[in-house]
C-alpha positions as CSV (number, residue, x, y, z in Angstrom):
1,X,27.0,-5.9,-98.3
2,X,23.2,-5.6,-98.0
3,X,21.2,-8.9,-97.0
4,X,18.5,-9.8,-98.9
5,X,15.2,-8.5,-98.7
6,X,12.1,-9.9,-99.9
7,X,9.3,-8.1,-100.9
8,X,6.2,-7.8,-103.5
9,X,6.1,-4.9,-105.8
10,X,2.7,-4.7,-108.3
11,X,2.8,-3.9,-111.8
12,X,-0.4,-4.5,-112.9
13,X,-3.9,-5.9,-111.3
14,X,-2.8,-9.5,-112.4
15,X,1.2,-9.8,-112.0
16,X,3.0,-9.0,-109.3
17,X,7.1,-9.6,-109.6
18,X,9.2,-10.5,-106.3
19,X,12.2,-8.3,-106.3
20,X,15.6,-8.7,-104.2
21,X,17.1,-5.9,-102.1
22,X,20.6,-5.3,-104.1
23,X,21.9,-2.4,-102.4
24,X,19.7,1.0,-102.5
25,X,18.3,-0.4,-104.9
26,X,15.4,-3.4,-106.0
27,X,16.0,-5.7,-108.5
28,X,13.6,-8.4,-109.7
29,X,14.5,-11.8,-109.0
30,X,13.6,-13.5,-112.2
31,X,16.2,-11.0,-113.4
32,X,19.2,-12.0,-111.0
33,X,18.1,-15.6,-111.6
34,X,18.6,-14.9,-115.6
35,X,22.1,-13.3,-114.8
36,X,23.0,-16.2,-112.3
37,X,21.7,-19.0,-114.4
38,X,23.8,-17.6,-117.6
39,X,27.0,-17.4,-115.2
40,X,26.7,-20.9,-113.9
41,X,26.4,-22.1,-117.8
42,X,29.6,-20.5,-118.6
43,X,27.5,-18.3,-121.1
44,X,27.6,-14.9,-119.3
45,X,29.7,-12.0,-121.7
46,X,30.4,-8.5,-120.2
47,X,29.9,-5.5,-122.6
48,X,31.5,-2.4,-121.3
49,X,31.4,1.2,-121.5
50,X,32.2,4.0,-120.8
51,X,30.9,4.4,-117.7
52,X,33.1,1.8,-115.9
53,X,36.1,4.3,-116.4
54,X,34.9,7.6,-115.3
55,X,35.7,7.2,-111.8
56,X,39.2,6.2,-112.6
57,X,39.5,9.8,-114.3
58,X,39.5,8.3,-117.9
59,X,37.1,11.5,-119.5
60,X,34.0,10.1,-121.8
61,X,34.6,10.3,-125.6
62,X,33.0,13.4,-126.2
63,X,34.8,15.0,-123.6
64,X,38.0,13.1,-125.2
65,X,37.0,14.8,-128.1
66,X,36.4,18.4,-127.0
67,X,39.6,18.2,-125.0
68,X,41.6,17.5,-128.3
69,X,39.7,19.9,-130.3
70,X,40.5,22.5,-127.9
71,X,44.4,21.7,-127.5
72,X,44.6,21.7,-131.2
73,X,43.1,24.7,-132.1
74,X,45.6,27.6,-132.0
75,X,42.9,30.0,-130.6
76,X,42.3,28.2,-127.5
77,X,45.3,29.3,-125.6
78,X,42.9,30.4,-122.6
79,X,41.4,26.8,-122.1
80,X,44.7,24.7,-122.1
81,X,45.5,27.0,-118.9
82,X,42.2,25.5,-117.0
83,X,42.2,22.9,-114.9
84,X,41.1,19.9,-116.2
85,X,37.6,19.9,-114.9
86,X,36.9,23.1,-116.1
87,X,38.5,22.1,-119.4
88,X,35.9,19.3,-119.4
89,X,32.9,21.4,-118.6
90,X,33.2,23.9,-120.5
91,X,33.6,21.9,-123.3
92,X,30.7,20.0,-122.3
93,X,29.0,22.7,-122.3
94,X,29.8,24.1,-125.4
95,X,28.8,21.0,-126.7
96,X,25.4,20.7,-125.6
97,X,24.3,24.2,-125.6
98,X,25.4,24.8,-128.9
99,X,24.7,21.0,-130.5
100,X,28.1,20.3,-131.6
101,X,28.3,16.7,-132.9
102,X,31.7,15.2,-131.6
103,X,31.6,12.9,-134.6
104,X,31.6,15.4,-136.8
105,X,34.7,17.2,-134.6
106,X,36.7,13.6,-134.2
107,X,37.0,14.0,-138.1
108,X,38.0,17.1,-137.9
109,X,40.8,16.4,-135.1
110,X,42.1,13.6,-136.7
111,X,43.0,15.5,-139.8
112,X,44.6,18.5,-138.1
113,X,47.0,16.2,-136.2
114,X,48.1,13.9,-139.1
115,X,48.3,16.7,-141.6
116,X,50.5,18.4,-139.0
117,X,52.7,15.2,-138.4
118,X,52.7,14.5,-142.1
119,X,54.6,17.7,-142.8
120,X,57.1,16.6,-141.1
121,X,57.2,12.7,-141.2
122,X,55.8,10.1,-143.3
123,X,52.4,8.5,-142.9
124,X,53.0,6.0,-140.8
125,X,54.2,8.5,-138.1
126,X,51.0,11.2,-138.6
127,X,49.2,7.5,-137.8
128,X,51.5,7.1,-134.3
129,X,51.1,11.2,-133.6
130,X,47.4,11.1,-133.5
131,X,47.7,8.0,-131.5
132,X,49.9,9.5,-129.5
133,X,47.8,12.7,-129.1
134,X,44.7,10.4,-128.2
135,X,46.9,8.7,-125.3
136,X,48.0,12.0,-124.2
137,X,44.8,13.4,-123.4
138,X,42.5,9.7,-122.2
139,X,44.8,9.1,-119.5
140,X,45.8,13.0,-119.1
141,X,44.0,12.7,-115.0
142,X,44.2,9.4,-114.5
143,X,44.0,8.0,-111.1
144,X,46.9,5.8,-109.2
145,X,44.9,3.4,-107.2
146,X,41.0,3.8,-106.8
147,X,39.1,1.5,-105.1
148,X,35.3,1.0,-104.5
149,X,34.5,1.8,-108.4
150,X,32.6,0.1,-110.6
151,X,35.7,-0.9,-112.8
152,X,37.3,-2.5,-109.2
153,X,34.1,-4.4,-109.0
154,X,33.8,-5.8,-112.5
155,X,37.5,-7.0,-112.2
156,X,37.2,-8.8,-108.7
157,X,33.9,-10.2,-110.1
158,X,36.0,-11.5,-113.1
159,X,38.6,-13.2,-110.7
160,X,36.1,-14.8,-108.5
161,X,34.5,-16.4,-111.8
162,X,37.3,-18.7,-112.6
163,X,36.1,-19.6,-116.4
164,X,32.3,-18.6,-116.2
165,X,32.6,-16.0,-118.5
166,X,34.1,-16.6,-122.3
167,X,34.8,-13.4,-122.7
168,X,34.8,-9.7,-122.1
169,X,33.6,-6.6,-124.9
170,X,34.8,-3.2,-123.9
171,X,34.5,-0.2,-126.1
172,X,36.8,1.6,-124.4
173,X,40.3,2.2,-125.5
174,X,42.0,2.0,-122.2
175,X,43.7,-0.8,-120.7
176,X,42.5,0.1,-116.7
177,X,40.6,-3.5,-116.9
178,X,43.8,-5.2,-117.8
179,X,45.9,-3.4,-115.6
180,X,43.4,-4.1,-112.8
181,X,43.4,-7.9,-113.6
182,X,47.0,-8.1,-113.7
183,X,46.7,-7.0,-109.7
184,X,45.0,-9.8,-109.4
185,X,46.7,-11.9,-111.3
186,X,44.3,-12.7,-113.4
187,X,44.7,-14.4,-117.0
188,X,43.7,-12.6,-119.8
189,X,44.4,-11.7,-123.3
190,X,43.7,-8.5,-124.8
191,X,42.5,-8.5,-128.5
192,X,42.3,-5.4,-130.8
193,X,43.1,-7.1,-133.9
194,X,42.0,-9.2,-136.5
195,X,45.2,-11.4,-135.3
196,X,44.3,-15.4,-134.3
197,X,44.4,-15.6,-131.0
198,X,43.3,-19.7,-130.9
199,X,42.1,-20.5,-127.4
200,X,43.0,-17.5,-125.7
201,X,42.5,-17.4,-122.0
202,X,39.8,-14.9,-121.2
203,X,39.6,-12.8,-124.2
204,X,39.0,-9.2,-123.5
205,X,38.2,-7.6,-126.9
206,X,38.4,-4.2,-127.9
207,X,36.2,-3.5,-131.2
208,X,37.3,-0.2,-131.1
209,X,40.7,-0.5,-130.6
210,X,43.5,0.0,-127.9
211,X,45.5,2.6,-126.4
212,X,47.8,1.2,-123.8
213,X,49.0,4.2,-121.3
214,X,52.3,2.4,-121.8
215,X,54.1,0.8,-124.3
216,X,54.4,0.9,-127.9
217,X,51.3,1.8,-130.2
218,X,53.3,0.8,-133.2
219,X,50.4,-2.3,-133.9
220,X,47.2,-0.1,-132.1
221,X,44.1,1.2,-134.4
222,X,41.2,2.9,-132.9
223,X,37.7,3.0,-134.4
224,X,37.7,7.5,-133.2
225,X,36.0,9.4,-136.3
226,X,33.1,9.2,-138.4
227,X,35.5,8.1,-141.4
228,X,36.3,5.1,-139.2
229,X,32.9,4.0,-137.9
230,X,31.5,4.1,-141.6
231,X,35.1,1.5,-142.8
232,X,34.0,-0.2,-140.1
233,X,30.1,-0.9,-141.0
234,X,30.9,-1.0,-145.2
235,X,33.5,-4.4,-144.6
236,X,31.0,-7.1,-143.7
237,X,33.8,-9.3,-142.0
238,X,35.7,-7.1,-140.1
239,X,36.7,-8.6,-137.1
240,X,35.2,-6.7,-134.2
241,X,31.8,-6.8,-136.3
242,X,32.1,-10.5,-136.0
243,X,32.9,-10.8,-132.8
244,X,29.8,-8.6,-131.1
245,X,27.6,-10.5,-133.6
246,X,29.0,-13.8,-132.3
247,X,28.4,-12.9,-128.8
248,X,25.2,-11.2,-129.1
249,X,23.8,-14.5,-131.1
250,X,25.3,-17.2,-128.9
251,X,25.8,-15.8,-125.4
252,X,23.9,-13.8,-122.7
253,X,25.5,-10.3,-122.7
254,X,25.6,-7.9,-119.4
255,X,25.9,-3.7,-120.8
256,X,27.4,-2.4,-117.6
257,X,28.7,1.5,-118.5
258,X,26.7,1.9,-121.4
259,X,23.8,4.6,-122.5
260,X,23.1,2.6,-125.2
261,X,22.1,5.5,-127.7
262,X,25.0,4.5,-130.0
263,X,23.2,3.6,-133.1
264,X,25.4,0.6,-134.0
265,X,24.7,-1.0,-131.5
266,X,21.5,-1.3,-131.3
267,X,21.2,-1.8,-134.8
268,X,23.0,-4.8,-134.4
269,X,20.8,-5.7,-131.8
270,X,18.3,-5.7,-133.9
271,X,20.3,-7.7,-136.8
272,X,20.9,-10.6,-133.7
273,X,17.7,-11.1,-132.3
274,X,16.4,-14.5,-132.5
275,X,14.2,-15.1,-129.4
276,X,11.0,-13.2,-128.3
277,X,12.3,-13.9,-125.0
278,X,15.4,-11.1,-124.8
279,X,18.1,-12.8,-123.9
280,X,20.1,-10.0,-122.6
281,X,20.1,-7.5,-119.5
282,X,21.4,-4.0,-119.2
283,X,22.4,-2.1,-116.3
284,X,21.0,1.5,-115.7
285,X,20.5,4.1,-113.7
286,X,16.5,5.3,-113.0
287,X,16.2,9.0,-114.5
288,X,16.5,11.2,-111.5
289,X,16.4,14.1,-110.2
290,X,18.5,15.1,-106.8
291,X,16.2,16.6,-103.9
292,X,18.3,20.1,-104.4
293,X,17.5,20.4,-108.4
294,X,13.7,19.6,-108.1
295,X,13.1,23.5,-107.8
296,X,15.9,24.9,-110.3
297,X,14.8,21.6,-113.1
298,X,10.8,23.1,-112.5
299,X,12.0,26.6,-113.3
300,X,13.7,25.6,-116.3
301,X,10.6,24.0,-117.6
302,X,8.6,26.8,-116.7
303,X,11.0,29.1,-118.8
304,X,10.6,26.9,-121.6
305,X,7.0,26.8,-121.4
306,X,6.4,30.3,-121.5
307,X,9.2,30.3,-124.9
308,X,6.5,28.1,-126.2
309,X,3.6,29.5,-124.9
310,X,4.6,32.8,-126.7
311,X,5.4,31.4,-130.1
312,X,1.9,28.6,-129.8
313,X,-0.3,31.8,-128.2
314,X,-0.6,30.4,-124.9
315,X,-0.7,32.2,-122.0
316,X,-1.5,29.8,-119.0
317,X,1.6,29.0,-117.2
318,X,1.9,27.2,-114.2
319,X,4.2,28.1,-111.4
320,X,7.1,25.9,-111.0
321,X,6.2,24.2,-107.5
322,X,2.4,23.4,-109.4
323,X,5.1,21.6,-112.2
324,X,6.9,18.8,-109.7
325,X,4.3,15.9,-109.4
326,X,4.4,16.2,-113.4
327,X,8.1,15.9,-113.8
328,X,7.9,13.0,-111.4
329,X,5.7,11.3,-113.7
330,X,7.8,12.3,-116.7
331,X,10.7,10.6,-115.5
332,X,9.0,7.5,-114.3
333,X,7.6,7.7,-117.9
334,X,11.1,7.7,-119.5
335,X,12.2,4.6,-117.3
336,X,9.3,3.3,-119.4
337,X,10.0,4.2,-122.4
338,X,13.2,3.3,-122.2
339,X,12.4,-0.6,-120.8
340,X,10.1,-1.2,-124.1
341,X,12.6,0.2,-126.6
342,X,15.3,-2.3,-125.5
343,X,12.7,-5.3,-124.8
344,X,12.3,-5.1,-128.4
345,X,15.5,-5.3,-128.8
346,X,16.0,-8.4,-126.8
347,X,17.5,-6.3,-123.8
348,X,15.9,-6.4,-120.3
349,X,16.4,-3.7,-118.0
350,X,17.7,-3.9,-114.7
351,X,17.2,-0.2,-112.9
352,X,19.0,0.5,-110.4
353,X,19.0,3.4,-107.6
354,X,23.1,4.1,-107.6
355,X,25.7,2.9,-109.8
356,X,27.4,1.8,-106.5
357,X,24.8,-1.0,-106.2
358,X,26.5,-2.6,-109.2
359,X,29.5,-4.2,-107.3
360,X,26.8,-5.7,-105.2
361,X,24.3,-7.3,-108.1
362,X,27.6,-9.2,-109.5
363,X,28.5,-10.2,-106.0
364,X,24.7,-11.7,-106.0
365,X,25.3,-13.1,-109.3
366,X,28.2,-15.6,-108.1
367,X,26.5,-16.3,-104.3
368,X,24.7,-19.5,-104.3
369,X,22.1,-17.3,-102.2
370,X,18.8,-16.7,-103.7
């Protein structure tokens, strides 16, 4: 645990912001002050992603999707015999290279299975064998007993906040943050339904559903497929809509794990805002390059400029050393960009150097040190 360091960083000829030392990383103190303040009024709500669970061997959800799409499909013989990191590059891969939309290909899973089970069964089991198949594959490399991930952090910073926070929003469907409070012996309730809970201690609310990786899925739904997300936005009181609206209206939310590009998110951030002070923070990592890809990222851009070049009629190319001061300004340029979008939104951004420094910022959060 870093100390804290004080120094002066300017952003413009008349402002200058003090920022904290949280880690590798700076963070602006009006910023942990927000966060802390929020806490201490027991109005502080956690939104999670999917980023919390990577390092626990849980795969993203397009990976989740590829990886399905691949065991289903009768042709893929050779990719079921990979190991599961190749499985998941490859299909990442496939993915971006050639733009496959894995909303489009959830659908498409999702019918395969049940119409397979339903041969077979009755509806209600092509329901559990998809289920099922999901469970399979999101906890397929799972790991024991981590420790020093962000998903360890969150849940001691949970513990150590004894009733500061009224509840937790992941859109994960694991259970890992439950299983991890349970260590600690922690009180919580999970909620995936539209089922009263009354006063429940600790909500932690799945929108999207849950997927236990035990146990009986008999009363689980998941929000997985395009089909889903659009019953989801077309019944204007479904529960989980009313919950993140609630939250994002009443409370101060923290997005740890999330990239945010999900549409329906931030269109309901838009539906919620009511301040032109945001009211909420996000977590995120500075776009980045690593010393060793500076060199092979210029020569990529130097290919594509000379795809361009032919097709506009331009000629002058530079060489891909000439290119490196530019992409360092392009990505400080995206940090921008990225900053205003979600200030209009009502989110602040909180950048941060490693994802490793986030254990550390919620540590800060509850220390009476300033």
């Amino acid at each position: 645990m870093s100390g804290l360091a004080r120094k002066t960083t300017s952003t413009s000829p008349r402002r200058t912001r003090e920022t904290i030392q949280v880690g590798r990383s700076s963070v602006n103190r009006s910023d942990l002050q927000g966060l802390r303040r929020a806490w201490g009024n027991n109005h502080l709500v956690l939104f999670l992603g999917a980023g919390i669970s990577l390092d626990h061997g849980i795969p993203s959800w397009k990976n989740l999707v590829l990886e399905m799409l691949f065991n289903q499909t009768e042709h893929a013989a050779r990719m079921r015999a990979l190991f599961p990191n190749y499985r998941r590059t490859l299909s990442s891969w496939l993915a971006d290279y050639f733009e496959y939309n894995p909303v489009i290909l959830a659908r498409m899973i999702e019918d395969d299975i049940r119409q397979h089970a339903r041969r077979k069964r009755s509806r209600e089991d092509d329901r559990l064998s998809f289920l099922e198949t999901i469970r399979r594959h999101l906890y397929a490399s799972v790991k024991s007993d981590p420790t020093g991930t962000t998903l360890v952090a969150i849940a001691d910073f949970i513990k150590r906040s004894k009733g500061h926070i009224p509840a937790i929003v992941t859109f994960n469907f694991d259970d890992l943050l439950e299983r991890e409070l349970r260590k600690r012996r922690g009180e919580h309730t999970s909620v995936h339904t539209a089922a009263r809970v009354g006063h429940a201690v600790l909500p932690i609310i799945h929108p999207h559903g849950l997927i236990p990786q035990v146990g009986d899925l008999t009363e689980s739904n998941v929000i997985f497929t395009e089909r889903h997300y659009h019953q989801l936005m077309e019944t204007m009181f479904h529960w989980a809509l009313t919950e993140i609206v609630s939250h994002l209206r009443h409370h101060t939310v923290l997005f740890l794990g999330l990239s945010m590009s999900d549409p329906n998110i931030r269109r309901l951030l838009d539906a919620c805002r009511n301040s032109e002070i945001p009211p909420h923070w996000q977590v995120q990592k500075r776009h980045e390059i690593r010393d060793h890809e500076r060199l092979q990222v210029a020569q990529d851009v130097e290919r594509r400029a000379r795809e361009w070049g032919t097709i506009l009629g331009n000629e002058y190319i530079k060489e891909p050393r000439e290119l490196l001061d530019v992409i360092d300004a392009t990505l400080r340029q995206a940090d921008t960009y990225d900053r205003q979008l979600f200030e209009r939104m009502g989110v602040k951004t909180i950048w941060l150097s490693s994802f490793a420094d986030i254990g550390i910022l919620l540590e800060k959060i509850v220390s009476a040190r300033s």
